[in-house]
C-alpha positions, -999 to +999 in steps of 0.1 A: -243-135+446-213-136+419-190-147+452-214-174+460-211-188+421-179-188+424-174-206+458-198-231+446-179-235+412-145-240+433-162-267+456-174-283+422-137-284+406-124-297+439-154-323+445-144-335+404-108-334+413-109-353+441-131-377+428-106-384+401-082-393+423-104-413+443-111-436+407-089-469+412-067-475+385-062-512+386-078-537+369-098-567+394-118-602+390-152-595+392-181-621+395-196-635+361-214-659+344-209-676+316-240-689+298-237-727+274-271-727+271-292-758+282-281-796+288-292-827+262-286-853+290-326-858+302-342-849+335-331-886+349-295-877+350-265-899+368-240-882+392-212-892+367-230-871+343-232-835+365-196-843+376-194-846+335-202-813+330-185-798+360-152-814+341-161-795+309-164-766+323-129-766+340-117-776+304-133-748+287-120-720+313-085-737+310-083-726+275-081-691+289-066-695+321-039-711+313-041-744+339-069-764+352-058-754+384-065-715+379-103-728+360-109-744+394-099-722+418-121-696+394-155-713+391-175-712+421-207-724+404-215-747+379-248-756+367-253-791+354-288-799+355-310-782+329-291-748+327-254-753+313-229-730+322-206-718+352-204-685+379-163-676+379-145-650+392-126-635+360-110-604+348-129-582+325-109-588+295-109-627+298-149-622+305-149-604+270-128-632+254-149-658+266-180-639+255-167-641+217-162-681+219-190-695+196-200-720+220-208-689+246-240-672+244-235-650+269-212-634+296-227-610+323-217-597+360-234-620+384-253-589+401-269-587+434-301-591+429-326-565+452-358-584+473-384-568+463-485-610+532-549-622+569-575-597+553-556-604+519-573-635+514-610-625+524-599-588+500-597-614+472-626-632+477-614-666+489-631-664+523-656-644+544-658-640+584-631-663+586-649-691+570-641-709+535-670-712+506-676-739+489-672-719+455-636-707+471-607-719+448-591-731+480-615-759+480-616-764+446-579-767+444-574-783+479-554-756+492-528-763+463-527-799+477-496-818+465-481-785+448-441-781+452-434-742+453-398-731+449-390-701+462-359-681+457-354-656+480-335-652+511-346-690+529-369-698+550-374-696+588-388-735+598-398-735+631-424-712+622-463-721+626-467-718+589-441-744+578-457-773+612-384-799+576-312-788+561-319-777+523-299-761+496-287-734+499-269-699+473-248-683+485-213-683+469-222-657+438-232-634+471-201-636+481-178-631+452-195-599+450-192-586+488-165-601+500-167-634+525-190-643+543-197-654+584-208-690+590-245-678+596-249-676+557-240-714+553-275-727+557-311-719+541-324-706+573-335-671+570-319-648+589-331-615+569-367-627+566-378-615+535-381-655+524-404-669+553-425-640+543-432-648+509-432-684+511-455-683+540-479-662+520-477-686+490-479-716+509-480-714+545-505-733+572-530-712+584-522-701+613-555-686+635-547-653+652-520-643+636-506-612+643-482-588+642-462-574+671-283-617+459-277-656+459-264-671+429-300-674+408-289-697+381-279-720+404-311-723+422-333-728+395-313-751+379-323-768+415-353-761+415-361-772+384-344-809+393-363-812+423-396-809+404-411-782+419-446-771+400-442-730+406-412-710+412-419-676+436-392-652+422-389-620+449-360-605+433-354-583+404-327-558+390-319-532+362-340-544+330-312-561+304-312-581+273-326-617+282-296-638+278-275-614+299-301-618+327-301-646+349-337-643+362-351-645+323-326-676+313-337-697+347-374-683+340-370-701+302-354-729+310-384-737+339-409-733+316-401-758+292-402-777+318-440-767+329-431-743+356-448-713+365-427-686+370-445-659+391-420-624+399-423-591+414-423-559+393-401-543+418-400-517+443-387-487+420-416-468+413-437-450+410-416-437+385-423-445+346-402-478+334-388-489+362-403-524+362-381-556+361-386-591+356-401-580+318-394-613+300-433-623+283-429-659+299-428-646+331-462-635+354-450-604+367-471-587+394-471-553+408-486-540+443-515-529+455-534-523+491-566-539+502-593-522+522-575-528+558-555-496+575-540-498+609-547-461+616-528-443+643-537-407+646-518-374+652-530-350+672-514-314+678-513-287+700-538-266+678-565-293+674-554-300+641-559-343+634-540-365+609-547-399+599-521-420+594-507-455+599-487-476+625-477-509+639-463-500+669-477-523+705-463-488+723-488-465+737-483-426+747-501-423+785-537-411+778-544-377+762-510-361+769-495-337+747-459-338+744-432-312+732-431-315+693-394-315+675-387-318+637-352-338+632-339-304+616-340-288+653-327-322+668-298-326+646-261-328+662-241-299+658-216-318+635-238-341+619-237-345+584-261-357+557-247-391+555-231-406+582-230-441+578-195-456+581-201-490+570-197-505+533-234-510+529-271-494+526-296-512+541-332-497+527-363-509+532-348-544+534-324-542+500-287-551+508-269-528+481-231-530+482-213-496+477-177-495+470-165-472+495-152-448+464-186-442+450-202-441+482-178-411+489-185-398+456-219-397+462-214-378+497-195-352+481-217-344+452-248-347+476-227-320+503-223-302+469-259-300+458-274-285+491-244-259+493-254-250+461-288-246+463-289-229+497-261-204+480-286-194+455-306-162+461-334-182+436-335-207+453-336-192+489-371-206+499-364-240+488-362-270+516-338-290+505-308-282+530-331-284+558-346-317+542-306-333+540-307-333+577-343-341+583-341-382+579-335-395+615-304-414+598-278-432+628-258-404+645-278-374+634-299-371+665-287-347+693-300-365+725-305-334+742-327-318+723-349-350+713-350-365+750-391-368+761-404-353+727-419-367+695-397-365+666-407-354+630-389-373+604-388-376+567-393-401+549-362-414+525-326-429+524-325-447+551-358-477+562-386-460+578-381-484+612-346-471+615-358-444+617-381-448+645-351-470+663-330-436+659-358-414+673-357-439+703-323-444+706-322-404+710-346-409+741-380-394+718-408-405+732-428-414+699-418-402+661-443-388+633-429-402+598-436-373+567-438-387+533-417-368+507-434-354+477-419-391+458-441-413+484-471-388+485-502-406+496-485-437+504-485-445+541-467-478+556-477-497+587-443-509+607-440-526+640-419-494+653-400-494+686-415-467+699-452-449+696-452-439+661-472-428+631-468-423+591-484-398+579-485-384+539-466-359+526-495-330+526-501-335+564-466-337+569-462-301+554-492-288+579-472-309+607-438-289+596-460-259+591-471-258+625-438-266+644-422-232+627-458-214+637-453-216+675-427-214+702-438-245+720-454-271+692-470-300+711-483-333+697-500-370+706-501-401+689-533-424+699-535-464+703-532-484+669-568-491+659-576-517+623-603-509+607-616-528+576-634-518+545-613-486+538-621-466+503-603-468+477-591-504+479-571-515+459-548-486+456-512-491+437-479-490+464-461-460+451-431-482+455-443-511+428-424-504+395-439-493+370-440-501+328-430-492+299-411-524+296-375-509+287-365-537+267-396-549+249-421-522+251-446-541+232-450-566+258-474-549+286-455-555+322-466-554+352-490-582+340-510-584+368-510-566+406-525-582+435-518-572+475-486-563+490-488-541+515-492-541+551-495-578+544-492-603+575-471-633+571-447-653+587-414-641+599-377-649+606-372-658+645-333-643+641-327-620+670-307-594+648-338-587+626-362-591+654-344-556+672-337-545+634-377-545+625-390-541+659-406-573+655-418-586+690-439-617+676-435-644+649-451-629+620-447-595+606-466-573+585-444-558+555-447-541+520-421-564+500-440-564+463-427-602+470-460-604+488-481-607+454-473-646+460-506-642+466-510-649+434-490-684+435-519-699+458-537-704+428-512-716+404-525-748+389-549-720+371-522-694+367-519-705+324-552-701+326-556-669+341-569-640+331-576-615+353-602-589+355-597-552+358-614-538+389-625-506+381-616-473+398-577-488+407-554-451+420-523-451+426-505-426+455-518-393+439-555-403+441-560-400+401-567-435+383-540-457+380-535-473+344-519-507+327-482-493+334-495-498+367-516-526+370-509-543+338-544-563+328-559-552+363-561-566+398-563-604+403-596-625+411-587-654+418-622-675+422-631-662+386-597-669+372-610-706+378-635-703+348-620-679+330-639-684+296-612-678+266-574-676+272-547-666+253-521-700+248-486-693+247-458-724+245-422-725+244-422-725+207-444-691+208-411-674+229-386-691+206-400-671+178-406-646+200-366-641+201-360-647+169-382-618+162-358-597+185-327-608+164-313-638+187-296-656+163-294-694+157-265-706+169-272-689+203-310-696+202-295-738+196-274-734+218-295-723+244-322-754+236-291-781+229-308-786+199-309-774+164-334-744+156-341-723+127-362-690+124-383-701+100-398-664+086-407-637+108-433-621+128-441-591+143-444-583+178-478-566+176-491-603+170-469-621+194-503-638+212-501-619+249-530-612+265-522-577+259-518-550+229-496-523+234-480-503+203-454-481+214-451-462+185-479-461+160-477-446+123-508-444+108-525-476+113-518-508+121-533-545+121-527-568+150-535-608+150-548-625+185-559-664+190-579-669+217-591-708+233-618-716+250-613-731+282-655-735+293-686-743+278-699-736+239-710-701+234-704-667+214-682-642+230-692-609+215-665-577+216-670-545+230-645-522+228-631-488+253-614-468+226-581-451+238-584-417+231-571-404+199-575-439+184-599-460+167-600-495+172-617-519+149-626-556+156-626-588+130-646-606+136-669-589+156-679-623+172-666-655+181-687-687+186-671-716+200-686-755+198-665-773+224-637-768+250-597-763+232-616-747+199-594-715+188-604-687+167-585-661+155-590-621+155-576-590+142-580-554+157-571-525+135-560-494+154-550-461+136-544-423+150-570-401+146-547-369+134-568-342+152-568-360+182-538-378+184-518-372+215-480-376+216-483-402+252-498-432+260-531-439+260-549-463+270-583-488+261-594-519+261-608-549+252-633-573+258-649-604+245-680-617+265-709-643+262-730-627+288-712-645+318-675-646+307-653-609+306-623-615+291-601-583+291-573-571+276-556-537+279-550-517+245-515-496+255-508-471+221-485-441+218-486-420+185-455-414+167 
């Protein structure tokens, strides 16, 4: 045992040693932006006064550059529209220079940016057997009738059914990052398909039948804002960060003032705890959740023993044959590592990450490292975790001769669950049983796979393991792909959809809302690369992108209106109940979000205060609005009006202020109250009675810790005012000091 220590200390010194000398020592340009703030020339502007401000901004970097040459060959973006400033390629130290000019209000790395939808629309309630009600808010809307959605994502795929019209398109701050580019990127058409997807679901024709078978951001809202679109679909997301270093949050401002709604995905980093992004309060973000449709494919082994789990696949095993059963451990090559992509990038579950081949080997090393380690240890002799590094069915880990006419067990992690499957086949398997990992859990996935396949959770995967080691000939089928409808629980939160605190803010509640996004079908790109990459054999796709909430955009004349109801009983992956981290104010109905009752109103003068409260100064916060502003006193975030109350840290007792509107007919909301536990909540007034439609009254909710049962977590309540017809809910989020 003392040898093994001290091997494994050796391998550490040399894996540190070398990983120093793989650090660069030289100093490069990197992509950033460089944020003015907003324009005063109005909406109707003149060519002569973008090129205007193109000019100024060539000035401006020449003070630092040295020429106006260098400032031009530099900038690669600049935004003249509505959002003022420019995308450059700079070295740090002039970035840090320009970031102390007091016309700059901010200087960050322009960041890739990660992408984060049939049954989903009868699941909500806008249709039944196919058919449209009358009371359907697709016919009280009609069908978002002369509604201009912008959507930045990854383009759009035209030919398809749901689009029955060459565009802009964002590419350049993509490329500063990973290098250049091929001519296929030099056009909005989407090639990766993440785009069609979501606009299709927001906005697509119906199509009968259908079935399945990092631009530069500032740039295009500034765009999109020009071109008057009425809601922006925003499918991307990255690492929370203060608001004016964040590109997604300044576009999200700037469209706002301009009456856009700005609807964007939590993200797909959960289900761990403050993971979400897109966290700024004036934007609707919107986490994932199933509906009550599975497309159950079922494994059978040699022993009798059945699992349920899910699949896509058109590929059928012949009959009731059983077939020799193989986990990827056993199948592995000889020499095959646990990462053996060569390649510069990591494509997962549809994210393009670049990886600087340093790090990448860094994190090789450490991971090589980490399983030598553990396997060296006598305490740790039982764990999995070496046979786990080479259980992922990754590119060039497969021995064909031991996978050849046999169904592969996989794990589920690193690389996208349909490479996988493409590996498994590639390898000559004839079908491939996906395990979850203890992270996923419950969580199963329905992909188009290339081959007979079937995703199963991680507690059957362990029986499915369990067996393989129990006999010297495991045998195993998969039967045909069946749907079935009306599946319990529904909803049920995506393991993947990030999850709050907010990391920046943590008294604004995020996710605000969840609606479906998984196994959702939509349209598709028709680009024969991601056809084979997918397995895709037919123009639309099914897919879990949290993206797929633009559900909630079909409804987005109502979405400053909305607020949505909590369906009770909403689990996440482990089965227990999910809670507001999750959810945020609950699942979205959108044909009662039409008559909502009382709302909480929020303006662009609400957020200005709202940063001012956060200690954005004046000059910036002017800057930003190309217009004088003062912070005229100060509030406290606990009575910032969102539809939401969430204390992160609560001493004592406190006093919170909400103003609600009402938005329907006269009446007297009365408030009833779910008490989180270890806190009382008191209401002032107890009841609210309103004469007419736009009539506000004002509230206040005392909440203090009960000392013997306070509890040092979260905890969660709620409340809700209601005149016998209207429920208008708000989730109470409070964590004792």
């Amino acid at each position: 045992m003392q040898m093994r220590l001290s091997n494994a200390t050796l391998c550490l010194v040399t894996f540190i040693v070398f990983s120093l000398l793989q650090t660069p020592t030289f100093a490069s340009k990197r992509s950033y932006v460089v944020y003015l703030g907003g324009h005063s020339h109005g909406i109707e502007s003149s060519s002569v006064d973008l090129d205007t401000v193109t000019d100024s901004h060539y000035d401006f970097l020449r003070t630092f550059l040295g020429s106006h040459e260098h400032a031009r060959e530099a900038i690669f973006y600049s935004y003249t529209r509505h959002i003022n400033g420019f995308a450059a390629n700079l070295d740090d130290e002039i970035a840090a220079e320009i970031a102390r000019h007091p016309k700059v209000v901010s200087v960050f790395l322009n960041k890739g940016r990660k992408l984060h939808t049939t049954r989903s629309w009868e699941f909500l309630g806008l249709e039944q057997n196919g058919l449209v009600p009358s009371s359907s808010i697709w016919n009280k809307t009609r069908y978002g009738e002369d509604t201009i959605i912008g959507n930045l994502d990854t383009g759009v795929w035209p030919e398809s059914k749901s689009f029955s019209d060459d565009g802009k398109v964002f590419h350049k701050g993509y490329a500063a990052t990973v290098g250049k580019l091929n001519s296929s990127f030099d056009t909005p058409r989407d090639k990766e398909g993440h785009g069609t997807h979501t606009l299709s679901t927001a906005g697509g024709n119906m199509v009968p039948k259908a079935s399945v078978f990092g631009f530069d951001i500032l740039a295009a809202f500034d765009v999109a804002i020009h071109d008057g679109v009425d809601v922006l679909s925003v499918s991307l997301g990255g690492e929370p960060t203060a608001f004016f270093n964040d590109s997604v949050a300044i576009g999200s401002f700037h469209a706002i003032k301009h009456g856009i709604v700005v609807v964007c995905s939590a993200g797909n980093s959960g289900p761990a705890y403050g993971t979400v992004s897109n966290i700024a309060p004036w934007e609707i973000t919107v986490g994932a959740s199933t509906m009550d449709r599975v497309f159950s494919s079922i494994v059978v082994l040699g022993n009798s023993m059945r699992f349920k789990g899910q699949s896509l696949s058109d590929k059928v095993l012949p009959g009731k044959k059983l077939f020799p059963l193989i986990s990827a451990v056993d199948a592995k090559l000889a020499n095959a590592s646990i990462e053996t992509r060569k390649d510069r990038t990591l494509v997962n579950s549809g994210t393009l990450v670049s990886v600087i081949p340093t790090v990448l080997t860094h994190f090789i090393l450490y991971y090589m490292y980490l399983c030598m380690l553990i396997s060296s240890l006598h305490a740790y002799k039982h764990a999995d975790l070496p046979r786990l590094c080479r259980t992922l069915c990754q590119a060039g880990a497969i021995d064909p001769k031991k996978a050849t006419g046999k169904i592969l067990v996989c794990l589920r992690g690193q690389n996208a669950r349909v490479d996988k499957g493409e590996q498994a086949a590639l390898a000559g398997a004839v079908g491939m049983i996906l395990a979850n990992n203890n992270l996923t859990g419950n969580e199963i996935i329905a992909d188009a796979h290339l081959l007979p396949a079937s995703h199963i959770n991680y507690t059957n995967g362990l029986a499915v393991f369990a067996y393989i080691k129990s006999t010297k000939h495991p045998m195993a089928r998969i039967t045909l792909v069946t749907t079935q409808i009306g599946t319990k629980p529904a909803p049920f939160m995506a393991a993947f959809s990030s999850k709050g605190p907010n990391t920046i803010t943590p008294e604004i509640l995020k996710p605000d809302i969840t609606a479906p996004g998984v196994s959702v079908i939509a349209a598709y790109t028709g680009a024969e690369g991601q056809r084979i990459k997918i397995s895709i054999s037919a123009e639309f796709s099914s897919t879990l992108y949290p993206a797929l909430r633009c559900h909630v955009l079909m409804f987005q004349e109502l979405l400053a209106f909305l607020n949505p109801f909590i369906l009770s009983g909403v689990l996440q992956q482990s089965y227990i109940e999910a809670g507001p981290f999750n959810y945020g104010a609950g699942h979205v109905q959108p044909n009662r979000a039409m008559d909502p009752g009382l709302v909480y109103d929020l303006t662009s003068k609400d957020y200005l205060k709202f940063l001012c409260t956060l200690g954005y100064n004046e000059t910036l916060i002017s800057a930003f609005l190309q217009e004088p502003y003062e912070c005229r006193g100060s509030i406290s975030l606990a009575n910032f009006n969102y539809p939401s109350i969430t204390i992160p840290k609560l001493v004592g007792s406190i006093t919170v202020t909400r103003t609600v509107k009402n938005v329907g007919p006269p009446g007297t909301y009365r408030a009833q109250v779910r008490k989180p536990m270890g806190i009382s909540v008191y209401v002032k007034p107890r009841k609210l009675k309103f004469k007419k439609v736009g009539e506000e009254k004002t509230f206040k909710v005392n909440l203090k810790v009960k000392k013997a049962d306070a509890v040092e977590e979260y905890v969660y309540g709620q409340l809700i005012w209601s005149d016998g017809i209207h429920y208008v809910r708000s989730p109470i989020v409070v964590k004792a000091a």
